[in-house]
N, C-alpha and C positions, 0 to 999 in steps of 0.2 A: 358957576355954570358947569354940572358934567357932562362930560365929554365919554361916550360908549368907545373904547380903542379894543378892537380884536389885534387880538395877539396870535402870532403863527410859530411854526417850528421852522427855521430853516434848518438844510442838511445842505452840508457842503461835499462833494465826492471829489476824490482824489483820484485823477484819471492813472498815476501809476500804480496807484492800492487796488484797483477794478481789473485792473489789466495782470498780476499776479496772482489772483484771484481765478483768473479765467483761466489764465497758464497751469495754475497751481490743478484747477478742474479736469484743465486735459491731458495733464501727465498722468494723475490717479486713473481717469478713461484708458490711455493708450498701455499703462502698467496692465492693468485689470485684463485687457485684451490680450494683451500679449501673453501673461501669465495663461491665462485660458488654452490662450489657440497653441502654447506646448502643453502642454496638459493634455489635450484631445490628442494631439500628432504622437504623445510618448507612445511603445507598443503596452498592450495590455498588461504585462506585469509589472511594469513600472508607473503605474495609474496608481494613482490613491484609492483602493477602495476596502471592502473589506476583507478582501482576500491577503491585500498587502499587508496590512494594517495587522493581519492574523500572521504575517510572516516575519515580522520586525517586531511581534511581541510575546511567540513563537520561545522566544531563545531567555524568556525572562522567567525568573524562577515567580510562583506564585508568591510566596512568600515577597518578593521585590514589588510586583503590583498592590499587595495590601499595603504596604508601607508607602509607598506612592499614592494612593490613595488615603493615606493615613494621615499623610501632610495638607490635605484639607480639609478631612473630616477625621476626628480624631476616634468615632466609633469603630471605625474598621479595625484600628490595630486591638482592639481587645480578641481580634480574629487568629493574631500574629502569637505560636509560643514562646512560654514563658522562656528565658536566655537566647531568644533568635536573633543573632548576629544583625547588623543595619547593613543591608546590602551595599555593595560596592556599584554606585553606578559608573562610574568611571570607566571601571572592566566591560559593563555590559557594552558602554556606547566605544569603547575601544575593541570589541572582537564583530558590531556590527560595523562599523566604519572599516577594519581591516581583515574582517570574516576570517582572524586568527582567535583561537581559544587557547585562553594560558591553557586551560587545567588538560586539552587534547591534543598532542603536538602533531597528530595526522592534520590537523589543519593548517601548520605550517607547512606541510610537503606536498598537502593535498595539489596546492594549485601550480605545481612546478615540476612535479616527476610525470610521466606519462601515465595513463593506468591507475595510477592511485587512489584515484576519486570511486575507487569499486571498494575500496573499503572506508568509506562515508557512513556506512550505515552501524546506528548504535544497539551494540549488542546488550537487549534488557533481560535473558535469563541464559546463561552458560549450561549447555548440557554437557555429558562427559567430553573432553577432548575438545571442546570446541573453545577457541577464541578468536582474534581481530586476523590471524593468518588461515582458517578454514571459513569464514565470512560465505555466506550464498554468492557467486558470482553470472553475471547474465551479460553476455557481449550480443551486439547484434550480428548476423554469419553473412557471409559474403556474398555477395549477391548470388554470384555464379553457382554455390551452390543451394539457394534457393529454389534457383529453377532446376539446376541438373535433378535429374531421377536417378533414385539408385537402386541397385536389389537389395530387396531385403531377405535376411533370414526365413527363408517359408518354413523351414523344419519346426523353428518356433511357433512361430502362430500359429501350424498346424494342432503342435501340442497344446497349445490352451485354448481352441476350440474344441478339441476332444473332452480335454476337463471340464468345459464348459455345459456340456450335455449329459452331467450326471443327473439324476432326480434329485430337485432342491428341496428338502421338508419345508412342510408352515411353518410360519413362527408363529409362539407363541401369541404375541401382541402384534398389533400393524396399527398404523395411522388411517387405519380405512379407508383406502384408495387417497388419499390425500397424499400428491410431491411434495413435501418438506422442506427438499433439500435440492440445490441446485450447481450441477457441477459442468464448469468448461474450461476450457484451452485456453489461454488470450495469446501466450505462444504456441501456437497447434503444433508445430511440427518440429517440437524438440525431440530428439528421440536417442538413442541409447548404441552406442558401436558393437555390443553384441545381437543386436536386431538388423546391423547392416552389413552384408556381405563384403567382404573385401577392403571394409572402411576402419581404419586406425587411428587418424585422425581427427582427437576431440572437436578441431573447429568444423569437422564437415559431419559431425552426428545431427543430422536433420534429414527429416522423411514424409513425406505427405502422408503415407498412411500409417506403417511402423514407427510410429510414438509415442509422444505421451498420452493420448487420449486411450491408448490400452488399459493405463493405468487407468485411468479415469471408468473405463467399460467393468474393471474390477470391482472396483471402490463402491461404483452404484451398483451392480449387480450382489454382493457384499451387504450391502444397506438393507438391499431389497430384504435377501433373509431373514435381515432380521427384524424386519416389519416396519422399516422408512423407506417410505415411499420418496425418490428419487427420480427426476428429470436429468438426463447427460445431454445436456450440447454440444456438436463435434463440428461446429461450424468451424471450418479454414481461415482464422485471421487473417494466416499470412499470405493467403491466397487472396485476399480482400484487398490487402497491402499491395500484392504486386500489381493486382487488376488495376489500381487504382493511383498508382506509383507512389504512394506515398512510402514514407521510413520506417525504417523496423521500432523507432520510437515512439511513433504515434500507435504501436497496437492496441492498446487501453479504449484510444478514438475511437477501434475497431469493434473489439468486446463489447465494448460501455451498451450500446443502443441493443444488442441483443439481450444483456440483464435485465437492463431495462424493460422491455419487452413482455419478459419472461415473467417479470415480477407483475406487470399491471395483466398482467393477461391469467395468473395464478398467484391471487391472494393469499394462499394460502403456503408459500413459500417463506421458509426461517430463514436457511442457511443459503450460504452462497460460499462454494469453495471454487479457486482455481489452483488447478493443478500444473505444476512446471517442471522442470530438469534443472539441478543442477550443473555446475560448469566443473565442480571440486571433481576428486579422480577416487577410486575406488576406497586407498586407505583412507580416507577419508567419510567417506558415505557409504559407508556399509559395516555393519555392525555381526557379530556371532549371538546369538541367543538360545542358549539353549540347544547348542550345539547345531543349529539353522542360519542359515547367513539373512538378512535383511539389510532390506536396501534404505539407509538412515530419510529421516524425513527433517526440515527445516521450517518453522512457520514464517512468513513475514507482515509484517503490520505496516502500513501507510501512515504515515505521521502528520499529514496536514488534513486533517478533515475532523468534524465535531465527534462521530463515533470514534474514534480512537482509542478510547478506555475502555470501550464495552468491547471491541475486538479484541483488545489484548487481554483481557480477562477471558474470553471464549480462551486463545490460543492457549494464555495460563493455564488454565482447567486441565486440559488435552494433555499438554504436556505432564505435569504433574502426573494425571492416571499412566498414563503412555510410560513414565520412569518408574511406577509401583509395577506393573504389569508384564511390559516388556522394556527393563532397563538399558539404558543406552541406546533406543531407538530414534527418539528427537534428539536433534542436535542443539537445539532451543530454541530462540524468539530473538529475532532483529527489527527492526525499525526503520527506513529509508525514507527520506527528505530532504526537501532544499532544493538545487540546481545538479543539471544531469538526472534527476530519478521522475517518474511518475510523481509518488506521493503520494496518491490515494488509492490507485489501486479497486477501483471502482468498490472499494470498503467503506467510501460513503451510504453507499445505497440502503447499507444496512446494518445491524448491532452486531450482526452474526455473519460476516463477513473473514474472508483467509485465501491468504494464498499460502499454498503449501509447495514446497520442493520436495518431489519424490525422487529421493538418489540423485547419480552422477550419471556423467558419461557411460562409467564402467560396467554400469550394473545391469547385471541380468533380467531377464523375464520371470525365474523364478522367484528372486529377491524380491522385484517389484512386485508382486503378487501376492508374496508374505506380505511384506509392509499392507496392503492394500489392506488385508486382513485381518490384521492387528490396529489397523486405524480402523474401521470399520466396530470392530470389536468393541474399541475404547469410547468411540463415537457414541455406539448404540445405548453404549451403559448411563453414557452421559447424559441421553436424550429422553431415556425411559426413566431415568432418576426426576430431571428437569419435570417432564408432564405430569409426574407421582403430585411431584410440591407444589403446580397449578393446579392440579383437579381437586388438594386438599384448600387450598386457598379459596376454590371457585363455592 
């Protein structure tokens, strides 16, 4: 006799196995949350994203990430030269963990003397005279005289609106009505103690109108001649600043949206220069030439943004003509990044981007003038050689 027997599965459960299960569930949940909701509360630079992410890998030689990379895929390192040392990562995560660098001992003092973090910024082309003790320096000025008014020198200004109103010849060549080149303030009213009556002290050389945008009224009108076509902006940052109460650190905030601006409203814009004042004191920022005093110029580069080598290759250029031409006139090319600085320097916006220090405290009207002139000069060469080797390309 057969007998049809269905057969089943039994499953036995273990009510403490079910139960660490579920626990196990909602710790991973309540991790997960937790992790998140500090993640969102951190402030913005301490967020993961990829700006940080550009900042903690920032400080890694290239060479260091091919070889990192090289340890998964081994195609990369044939990218690595021949005898190139196997980096040290040890060092790297020991100067990000204690933002000490062996090989720069400024980093060891940086964050312990007062003041010192003004020479942060890495010096990449030494021109005559210049090292880490003549550095570009930039403080923000005291309130009080922010606001205070002062006199300025009229006998001056008078003189260079007279020079102003000689007859300008054509130039040869012109960009045919087309602005080029775009020039403004982002600290407007740095300005110069022989522009200010009665004023000697370097921390109070600031002036709403006798400033640096003088320099700037040169520089373009200069341009003009010689057939770049030039837009000067003379808009009052720091006037925007106090309206507004914000810090003499956020002036960049200030700038940025009129570049901005400027650029979508005139396509046809290259260059973008800001002009400033140094804080150094005469010997230092002013040069003889030619038996003519000039007032020295410093480039600066922003170091965190993706243009970065295309700037610094503009400023290179410059300099270089600028030392055949009028030797000793640039002091060279710095770099500023990290904590305490801007960093970009609104030089993201564009390849051809600079900020320039026209002189010191010390320096004259006349000097400034020259310099204007001689950059201007070295500029144009540069700009009329440049559109030769597009128009043969085109």
């Amino acid at each position: 006799m057969n007998l049809n027997r269905q057969q089943g599965i039994m499953v036995s459960l273990n009510g403490t196995s079910v139960k660490k299960v579920i626990l196990a569930f909602a710790f991973c949940f309540i991790t997960i949350f937790t992790i998140t909701g500090l993640l969102t509360t951190l402030k913005p630079e301490y967020r993961i994203s990829s700006s940080s992410v550009h900042s903690i890998t920032n400080s890694f030689a290239e060479s260091s990430l091919i070889f990192l990379l090289g340890q998964e895929n081994r195609y990369f390192l044939q990218a690595v030269p021949e005898g190139q040392a196997i980096p040290k990562y040890s060092s790297v995560l020991f100067q990000k963990a204690t933002s000490i660098n062996p090989d720069d001992p400024r980093s060891l003092l940086g964050g312990e003397l007062p003041g010192f973090k003004v020479f942060d910024g890495e010096l990449l082309v030494a021109g005559d005279g210049t090292n880490y003790t003549t550095m570009p320096m930039e403080s923000a000025p005291p309130m009080d005289v922010l606001l205070a008014e002062r006199e300025a020198a009229v006998q001056n200004l008078q003189n260079m609106d007279k020079s102003e109103d000689k007859e300008k010849p054509v130039p040869p060549v012109s960009s045919t009505g087309k602005d080029v080149v775009f020039i403004y303030h982002t600290h407007t009213r740095e300005s110069f103690l022989p522009l200010l009556k009665g004023v000697t002290n370097p921390n109070e050389a600031y002036h709403s109108t006798a400033n640096i945008t003088l320099v700037g009224e040169k520089l373009s009108s200069e341009l003009e001649e010689r057939g770049i076509g030039t837009h000067l902006d003379k808009t009052d940052f720091t006037g925007i600043l106090n309206q507004k109460g914000l810090k003499y650190s956020r002036s960049y905030d200030a700038s940025r949206p009129i570049v901005e601006s400027a650029m979508a409203q005139n396509k046809d814009i290259k260059f973008l220069f800001d002009l400033h004042r140094d804080y150094q004191r005469k010997e230092v920022t002013t040069a003889t030439i030619n038996g003519k005093p000039y007032a020295r110029i410093f480039f600066v580069i922003g170091g965190e943004h993706a243009k970065y080598k295309e700037n610094f290759k503009l400023a290179q250029d410059l300099h270089e003509s600028l030392q055949k031409k009028y030797p000793g006139l640039s002091r060279g090319i710095t770099t500023k990044q990290g904590p305490g600085t801007n960093g970009k320097f609104n030089q993201d916006l564009s390849e051809n981007s600079l900020v320039i220090e026209f002189g010191g405290v010390d320096n004259t009207l006349e000097e400034l003038n020259a310099t204007a002139t001689a950059v201007a000069d070295v500029f144009s060469e540069y700009y009329w050689n440049a559109e030769k080797v597009n128009s043969s390309a085109e």
